[in-house]
C-alpha positions as CSV (number, residue, x, y, z in Angstrom):
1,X,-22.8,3.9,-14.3
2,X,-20.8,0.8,-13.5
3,X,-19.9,-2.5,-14.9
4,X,-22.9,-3.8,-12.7
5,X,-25.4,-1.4,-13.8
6,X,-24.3,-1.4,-17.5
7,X,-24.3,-5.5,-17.2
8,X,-27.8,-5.3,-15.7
9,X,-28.5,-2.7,-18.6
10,X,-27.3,-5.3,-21.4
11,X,-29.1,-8.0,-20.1
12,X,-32.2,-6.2,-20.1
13,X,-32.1,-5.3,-23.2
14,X,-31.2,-8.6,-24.9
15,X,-33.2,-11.1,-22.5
16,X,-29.8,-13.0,-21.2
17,X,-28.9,-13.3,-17.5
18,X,-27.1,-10.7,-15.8
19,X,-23.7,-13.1,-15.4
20,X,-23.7,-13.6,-19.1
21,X,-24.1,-10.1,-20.1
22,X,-21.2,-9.2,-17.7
23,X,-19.0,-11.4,-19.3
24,X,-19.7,-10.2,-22.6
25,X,-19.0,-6.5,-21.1
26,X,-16.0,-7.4,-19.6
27,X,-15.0,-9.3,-23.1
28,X,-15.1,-6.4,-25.3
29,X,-12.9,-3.9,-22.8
30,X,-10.5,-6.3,-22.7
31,X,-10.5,-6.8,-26.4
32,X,-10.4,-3.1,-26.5
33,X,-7.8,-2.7,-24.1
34,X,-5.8,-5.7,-25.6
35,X,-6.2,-3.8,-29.2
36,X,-4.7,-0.7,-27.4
37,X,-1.7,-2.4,-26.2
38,X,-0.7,-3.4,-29.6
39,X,-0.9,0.1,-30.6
40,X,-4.5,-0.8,-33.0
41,X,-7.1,2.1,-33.6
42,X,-10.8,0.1,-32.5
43,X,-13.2,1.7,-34.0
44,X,-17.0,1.3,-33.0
45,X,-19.4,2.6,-35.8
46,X,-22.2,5.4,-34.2
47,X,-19.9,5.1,-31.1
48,X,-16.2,6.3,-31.5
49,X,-12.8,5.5,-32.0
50,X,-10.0,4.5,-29.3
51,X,-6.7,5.4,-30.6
52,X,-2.8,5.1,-29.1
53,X,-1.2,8.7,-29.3
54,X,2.4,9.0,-28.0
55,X,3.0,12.2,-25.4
56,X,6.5,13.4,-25.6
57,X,9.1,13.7,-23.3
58,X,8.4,17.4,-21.6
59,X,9.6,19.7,-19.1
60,X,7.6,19.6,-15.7
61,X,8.2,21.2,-11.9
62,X,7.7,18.8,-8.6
63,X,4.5,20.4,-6.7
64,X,6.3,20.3,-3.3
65,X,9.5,22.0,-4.0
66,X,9.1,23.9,-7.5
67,X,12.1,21.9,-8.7
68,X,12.0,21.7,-12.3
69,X,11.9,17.8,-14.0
70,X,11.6,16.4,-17.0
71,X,8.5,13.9,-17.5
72,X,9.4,11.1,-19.2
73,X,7.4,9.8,-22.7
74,X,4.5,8.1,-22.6
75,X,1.5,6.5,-24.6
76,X,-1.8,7.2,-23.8
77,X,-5.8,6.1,-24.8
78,X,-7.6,9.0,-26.5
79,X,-11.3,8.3,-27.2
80,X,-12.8,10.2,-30.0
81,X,-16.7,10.4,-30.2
82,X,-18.4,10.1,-33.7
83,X,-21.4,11.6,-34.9
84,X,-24.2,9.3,-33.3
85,X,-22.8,9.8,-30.2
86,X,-22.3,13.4,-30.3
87,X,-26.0,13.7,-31.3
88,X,-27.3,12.2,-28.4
89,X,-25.6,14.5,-26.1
């Protein structure tokens, strides 16, 4: 599914044009996204959590010559599912 077909989704569900439900989808990623970039846990009751977890600094090897590197530290997005979710897999 993409943001078109989960917009067209939303605004079948809650009667509102297709434009107006895109912009509300769009809205909450970005909240989301702007949450996670000030290192802030969202969570979505019956849906899941969206955390910031820090990946240290480790050793690596370059694919094309086997030289060993080190990868530098990052930050990434981890999504954790809760229950309600889980049960409707």
């Amino acid at each position: 599914m993409n943001i078109g077909e989960l917009a067209k989704s939303v605004a079948a569900t809650t009667g509102t044009s297709e434009t107006d439900a895109k912009k509300a989808v769009v809205a909450v990623f970005d909240q989301i996204a702007d949450a996670a970039a000030r290192g802030e846990e969202v969570a979505i009751p019956g849906f899941g959590k969206f955390a910031v977890k820090d990946r240290p600094e480790r050793e690596g090897r370059n694919p094309a010559t086997g030289e060993a590197i080190t990868i530098a530290a990052s930050k990434k997005v981890s999504f954790t599912a809760a229950k309600g979710l889980k049960d409707k897999l």
